[in-house]
C-alpha positions as CSV (number, residue, x, y, z in Angstrom):
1,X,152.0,52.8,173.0
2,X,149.3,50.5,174.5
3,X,146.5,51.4,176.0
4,X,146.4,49.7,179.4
5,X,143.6,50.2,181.2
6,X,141.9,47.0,182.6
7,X,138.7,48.4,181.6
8,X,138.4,50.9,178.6
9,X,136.1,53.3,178.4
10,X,133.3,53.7,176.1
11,X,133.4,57.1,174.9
12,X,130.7,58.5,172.8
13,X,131.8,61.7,170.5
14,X,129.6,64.1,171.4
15,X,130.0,68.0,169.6
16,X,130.7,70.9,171.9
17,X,133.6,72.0,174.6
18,X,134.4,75.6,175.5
19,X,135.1,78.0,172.6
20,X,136.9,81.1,173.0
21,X,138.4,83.7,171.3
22,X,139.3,87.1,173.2
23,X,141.8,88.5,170.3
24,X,139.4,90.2,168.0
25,X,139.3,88.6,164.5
26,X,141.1,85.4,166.5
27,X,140.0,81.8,166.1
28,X,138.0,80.4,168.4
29,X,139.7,77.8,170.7
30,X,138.2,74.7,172.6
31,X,140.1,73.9,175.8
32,X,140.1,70.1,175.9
33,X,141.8,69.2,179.7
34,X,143.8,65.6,179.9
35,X,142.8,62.7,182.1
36,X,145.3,60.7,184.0
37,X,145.8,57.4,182.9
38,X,148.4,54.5,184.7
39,X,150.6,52.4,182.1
40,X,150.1,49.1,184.0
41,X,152.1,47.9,187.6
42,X,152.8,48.3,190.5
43,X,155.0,51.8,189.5
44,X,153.1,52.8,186.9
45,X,154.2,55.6,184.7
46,X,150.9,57.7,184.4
47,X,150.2,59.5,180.8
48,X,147.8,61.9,180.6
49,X,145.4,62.1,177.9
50,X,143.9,64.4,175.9
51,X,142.4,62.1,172.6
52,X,139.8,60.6,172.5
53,X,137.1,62.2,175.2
54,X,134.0,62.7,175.4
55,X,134.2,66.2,174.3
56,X,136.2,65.3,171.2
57,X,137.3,62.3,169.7
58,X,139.4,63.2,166.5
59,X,141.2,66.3,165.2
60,X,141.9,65.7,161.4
61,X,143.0,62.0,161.5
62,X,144.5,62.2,165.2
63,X,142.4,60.1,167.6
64,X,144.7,59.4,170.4
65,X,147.3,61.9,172.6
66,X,149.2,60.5,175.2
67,X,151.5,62.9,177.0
68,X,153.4,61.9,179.6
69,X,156.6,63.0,182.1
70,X,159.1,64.1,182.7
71,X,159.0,60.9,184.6
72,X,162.4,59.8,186.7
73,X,162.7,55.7,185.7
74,X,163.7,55.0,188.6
75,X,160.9,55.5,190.2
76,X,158.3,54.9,188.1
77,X,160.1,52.2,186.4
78,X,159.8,53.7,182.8
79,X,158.2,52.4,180.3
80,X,157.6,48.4,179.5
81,X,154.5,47.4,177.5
82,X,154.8,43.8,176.4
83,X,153.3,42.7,173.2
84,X,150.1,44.2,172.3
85,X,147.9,44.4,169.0
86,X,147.0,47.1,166.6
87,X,144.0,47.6,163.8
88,X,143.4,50.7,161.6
89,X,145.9,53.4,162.8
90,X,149.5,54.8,162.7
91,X,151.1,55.3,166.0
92,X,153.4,58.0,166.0
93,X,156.4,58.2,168.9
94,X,157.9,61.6,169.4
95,X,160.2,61.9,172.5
96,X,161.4,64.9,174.2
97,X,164.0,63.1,176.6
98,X,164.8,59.4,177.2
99,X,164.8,56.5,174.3
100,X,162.4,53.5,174.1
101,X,163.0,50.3,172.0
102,X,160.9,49.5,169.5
103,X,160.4,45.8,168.0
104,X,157.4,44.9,165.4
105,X,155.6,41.4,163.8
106,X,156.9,43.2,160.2
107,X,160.3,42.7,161.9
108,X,161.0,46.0,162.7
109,X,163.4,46.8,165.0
110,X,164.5,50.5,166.4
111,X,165.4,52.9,169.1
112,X,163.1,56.1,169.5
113,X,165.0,59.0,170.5
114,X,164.0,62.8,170.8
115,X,163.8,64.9,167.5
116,X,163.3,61.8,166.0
117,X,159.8,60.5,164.7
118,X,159.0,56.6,164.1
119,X,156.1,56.0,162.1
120,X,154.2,52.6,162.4
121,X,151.5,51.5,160.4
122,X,149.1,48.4,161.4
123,X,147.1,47.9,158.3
124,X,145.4,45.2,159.1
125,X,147.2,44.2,162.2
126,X,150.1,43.9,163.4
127,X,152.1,43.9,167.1
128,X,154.7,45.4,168.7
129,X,156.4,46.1,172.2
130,X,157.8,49.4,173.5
131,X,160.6,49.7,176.4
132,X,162.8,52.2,177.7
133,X,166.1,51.7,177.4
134,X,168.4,50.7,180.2
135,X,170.6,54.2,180.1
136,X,167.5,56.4,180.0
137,X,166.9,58.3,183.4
138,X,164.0,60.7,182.5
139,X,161.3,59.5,180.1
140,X,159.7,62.4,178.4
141,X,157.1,62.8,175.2
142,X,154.1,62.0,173.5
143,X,152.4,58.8,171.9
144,X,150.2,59.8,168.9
145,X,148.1,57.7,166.9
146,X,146.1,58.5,163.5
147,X,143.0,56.5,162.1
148,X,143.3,55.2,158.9
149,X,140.6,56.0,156.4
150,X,138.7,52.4,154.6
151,X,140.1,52.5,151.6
152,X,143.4,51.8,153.1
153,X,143.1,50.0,156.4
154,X,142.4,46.5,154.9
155,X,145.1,46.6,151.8
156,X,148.0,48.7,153.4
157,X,150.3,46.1,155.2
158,X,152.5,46.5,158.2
159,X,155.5,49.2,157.6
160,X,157.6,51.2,159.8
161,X,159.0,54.5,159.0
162,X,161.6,56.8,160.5
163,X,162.3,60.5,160.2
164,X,164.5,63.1,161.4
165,X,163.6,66.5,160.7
166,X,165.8,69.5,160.3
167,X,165.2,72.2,162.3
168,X,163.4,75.2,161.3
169,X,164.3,78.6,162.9
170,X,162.4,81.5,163.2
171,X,162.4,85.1,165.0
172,X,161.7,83.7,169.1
173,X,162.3,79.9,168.4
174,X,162.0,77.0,166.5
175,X,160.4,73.7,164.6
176,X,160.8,70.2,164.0
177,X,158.4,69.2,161.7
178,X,157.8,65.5,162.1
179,X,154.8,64.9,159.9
180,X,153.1,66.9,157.1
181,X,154.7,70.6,155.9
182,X,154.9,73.4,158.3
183,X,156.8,76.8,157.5
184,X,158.9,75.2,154.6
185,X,159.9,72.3,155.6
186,X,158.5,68.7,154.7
187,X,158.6,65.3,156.4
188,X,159.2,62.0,154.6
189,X,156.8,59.9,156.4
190,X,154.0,58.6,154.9
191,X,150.1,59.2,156.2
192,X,147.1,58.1,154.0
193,X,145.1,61.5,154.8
194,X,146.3,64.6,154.7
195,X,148.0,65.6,158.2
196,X,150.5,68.1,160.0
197,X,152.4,67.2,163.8
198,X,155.1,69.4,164.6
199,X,157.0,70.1,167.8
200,X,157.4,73.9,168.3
201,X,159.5,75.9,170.9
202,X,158.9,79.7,171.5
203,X,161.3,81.9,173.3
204,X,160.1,83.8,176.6
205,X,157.7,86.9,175.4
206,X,158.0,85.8,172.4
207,X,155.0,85.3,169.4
208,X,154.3,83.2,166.8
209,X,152.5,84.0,163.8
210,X,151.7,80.8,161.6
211,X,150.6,80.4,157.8
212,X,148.4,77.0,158.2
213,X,146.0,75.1,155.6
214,X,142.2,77.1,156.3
215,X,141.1,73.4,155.2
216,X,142.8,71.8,158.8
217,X,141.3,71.6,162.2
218,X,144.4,71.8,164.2
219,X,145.1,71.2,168.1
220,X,148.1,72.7,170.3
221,X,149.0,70.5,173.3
222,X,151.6,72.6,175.9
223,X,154.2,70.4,177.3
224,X,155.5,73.9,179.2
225,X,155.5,77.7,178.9
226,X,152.9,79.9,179.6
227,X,151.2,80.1,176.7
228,X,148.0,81.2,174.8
229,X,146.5,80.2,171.6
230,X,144.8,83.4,169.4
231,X,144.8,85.2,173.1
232,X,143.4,82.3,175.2
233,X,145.6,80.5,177.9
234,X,146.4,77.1,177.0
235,X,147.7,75.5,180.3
236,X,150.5,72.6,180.4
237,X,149.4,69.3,179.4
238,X,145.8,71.1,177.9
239,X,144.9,70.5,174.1
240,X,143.7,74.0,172.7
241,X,141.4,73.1,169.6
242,X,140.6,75.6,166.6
243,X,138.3,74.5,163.9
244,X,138.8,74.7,159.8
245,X,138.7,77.4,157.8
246,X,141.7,79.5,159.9
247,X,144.6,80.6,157.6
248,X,147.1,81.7,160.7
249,X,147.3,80.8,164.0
250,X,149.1,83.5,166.9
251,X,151.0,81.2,169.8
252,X,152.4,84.1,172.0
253,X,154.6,82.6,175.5
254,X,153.9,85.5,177.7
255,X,156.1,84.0,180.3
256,X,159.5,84.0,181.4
257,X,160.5,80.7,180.6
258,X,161.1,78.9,177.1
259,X,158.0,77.4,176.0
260,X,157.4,74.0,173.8
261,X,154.1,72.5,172.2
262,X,153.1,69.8,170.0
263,X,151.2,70.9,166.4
264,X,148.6,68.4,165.1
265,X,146.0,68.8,162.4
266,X,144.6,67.5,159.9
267,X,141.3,67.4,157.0
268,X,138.5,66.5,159.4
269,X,138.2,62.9,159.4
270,X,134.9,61.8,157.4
271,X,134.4,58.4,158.4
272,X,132.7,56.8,161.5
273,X,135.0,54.9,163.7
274,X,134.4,52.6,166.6
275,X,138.1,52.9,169.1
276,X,138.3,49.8,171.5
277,X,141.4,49.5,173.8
278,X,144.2,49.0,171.1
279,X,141.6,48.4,167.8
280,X,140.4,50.8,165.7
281,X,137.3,49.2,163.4
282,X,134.0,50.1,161.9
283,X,131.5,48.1,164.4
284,X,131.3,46.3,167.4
285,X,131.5,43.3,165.6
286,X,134.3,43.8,163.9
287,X,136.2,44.7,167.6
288,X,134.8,41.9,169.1
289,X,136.6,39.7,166.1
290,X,139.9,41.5,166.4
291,X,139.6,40.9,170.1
292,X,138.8,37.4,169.8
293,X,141.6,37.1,167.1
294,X,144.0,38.6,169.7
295,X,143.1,36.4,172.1
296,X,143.7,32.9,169.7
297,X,146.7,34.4,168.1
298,X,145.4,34.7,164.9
299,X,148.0,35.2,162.1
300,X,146.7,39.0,161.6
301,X,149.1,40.4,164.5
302,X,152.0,38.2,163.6
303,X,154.9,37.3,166.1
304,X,157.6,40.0,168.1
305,X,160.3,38.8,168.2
306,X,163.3,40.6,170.4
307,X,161.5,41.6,173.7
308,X,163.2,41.8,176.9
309,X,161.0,43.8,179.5
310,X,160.8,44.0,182.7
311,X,157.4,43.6,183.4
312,X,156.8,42.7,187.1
313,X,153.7,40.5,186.2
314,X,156.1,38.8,184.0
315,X,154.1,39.1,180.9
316,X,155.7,38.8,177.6
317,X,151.7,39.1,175.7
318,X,149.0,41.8,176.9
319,X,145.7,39.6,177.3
320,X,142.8,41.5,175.9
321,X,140.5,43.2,178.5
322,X,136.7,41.9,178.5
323,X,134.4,43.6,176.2
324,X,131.6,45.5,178.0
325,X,128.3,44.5,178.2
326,X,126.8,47.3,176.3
327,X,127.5,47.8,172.5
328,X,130.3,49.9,171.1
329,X,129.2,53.0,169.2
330,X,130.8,54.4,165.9
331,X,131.9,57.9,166.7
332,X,132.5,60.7,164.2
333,X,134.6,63.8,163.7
334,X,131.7,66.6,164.6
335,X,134.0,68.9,161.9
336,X,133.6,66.6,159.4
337,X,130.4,66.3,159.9
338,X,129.7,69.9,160.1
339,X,131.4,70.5,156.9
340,X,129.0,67.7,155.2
341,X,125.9,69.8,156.1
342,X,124.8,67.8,159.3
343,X,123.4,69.2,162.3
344,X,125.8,68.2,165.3
């Protein structure tokens, strides 16, 4: 997915956020709350994010969490993002209703559909558009993207990958794991740092007691339930955040209505990044290039190939948004960070 907005925001990573932990012996959890953002149009289908904000940029390798619906199409006119550039990053698509069409400059072509993951890589760059199909009513899921680490971003070329995970039962509910290994069970896609994402659904009153790598920061977004993280309430469309060094993590659905959540975590990311509208790069130079690159059609995004959107402003190519006046910052994983020694 694209990042649409006219005018990006500059975040700066900054350490901090609201740690918790009633459960005695429990991790502490950061709440990170979503922002609304509008996909564009006149009937914009909103998303609301939780990566990147102020109060945290990156968990692991994830840097970007769109959530969005469950949207009615017709009114919001789904989703239909024309062309648009990518550096440095993995998007990952995850739906839980609806389908979107996928087409790539590696000449990718596919259909997203729910419970099944579709892995794209940039590398350098590439370019792709996403739209929902004609027969979906309800648009429903989340748009994830990872930050790839240096040595790979420049020599990795443009790939797609697609998954579809068995599911994994246990006492009160169930798991799709879509990237990474979660209670015995693998995914095939590839990621260049080590990484987990993994839709889980928890039957009303019931808990959820989870082995998970002490060497991940991990983050649980709700998409509904009533639900709390090692005893704190993690509301609908929040991100609860625990740091390394846990071995289990305790979901309880204290509710009476099924619950589902998105899993992500990962090594804390050790590098700077600096995340402009659709790039992610190493300086404000470097964005600036990409940008200008975008803008001249530069051979590192390639061609799509396939689009047929419906795009009101009758756009086929997303122009770049200006740069702002001030310079772009390199942010960095406060985890990481802390785990190298450094005061944060």
């Amino acid at each position: 997915m694209s990042n649409l907005d006219a005018h990006p925001e500059e975040i700066e990573c900054e350490a901090g956020g609201s740690p918790g932990g009633p459960e005695p012996g429990g991790a502490a959890v950061e709440i990170i709350t979503c922002r609304d953002v509008p996909l564009g149009g006149p009937r914009a289908m909103t998303v609301r994010r939780t990566l990147p904000q102020r109060q945290r940029s990156l968990i692991g390798a994830w840097c970007f969490v769109d959530h969005y619906g469950p949207d009615d199409v017709s009114a919001t006119g789904g989703m239909d993002v024309p062309s648009h550039p990518h550096t440095g990053l993995q998007t990952v698509s995850w739906l839980f209703e609806g389908a979107v069409t996928h087409h790539d400059s590696g000449d990718n072509h596919a259909v997203v559909r729910p419970g099944e993951v579709n892995l794209m890589t940039s590398g350098a760059g590439i370019c792709h558009t996403e739209v929902s199909t004609q027969d979906t009513g309800v648009l429903h899921g989340v748009q994830l993207w990872t930050a790839l680490p240096e040595r790979d971003r420049g020599s990795t070329g443009r790939r797609f990958e697609h998954h579809v995970p068995e599911t994994v039962e246990y006492e009160g509910g169930s798991a799709l794991v879509f990237i990474g290994s979660l209670l015995g069970s693998s995914s095939s896609v590839t990621t260049f740092t080590p990484l987990l994402g993994a839709e889980l659904r928890l039957d009303p009153g019931a808990r959820l007691t989870l082995d998970v790598d002490p060497e991940f920061e991990h983050g649980l977004l709700v998409d509904t339930g009533d639900i709390t993280l090692e005893g704190v309430t993690v509301e609908p469309a929040q991100l609860g955040y625990t740091g390394v060094g846990e071995a289990t993590l305790t979901i309880d659905n204290t509710g009476s209505t099924p619950a589902r959540m998105i899993l992500i975590g990962g090594t804390p990311f050790g590098e700077e990044i600096v995340m402009w509208w659709n790039f992610i790069g190493r300086s404000h130079e470097e964005i600036a290039r990409y940008r200008q690159e975008w803008e001249d059609a530069s051979d590192r995004f390639g061609r799509v190939d396939g689009y047929i959107g419906r795009n009101p402003d009758g756009l086929t190519r997303l122009p770049a948004p200006t740069l702002p006046g001030s310079v772009l910052r390199p942010r960095a994983n406060p985890a990481a960070r802390a785990q190298a020694g450094e005061e944060v």
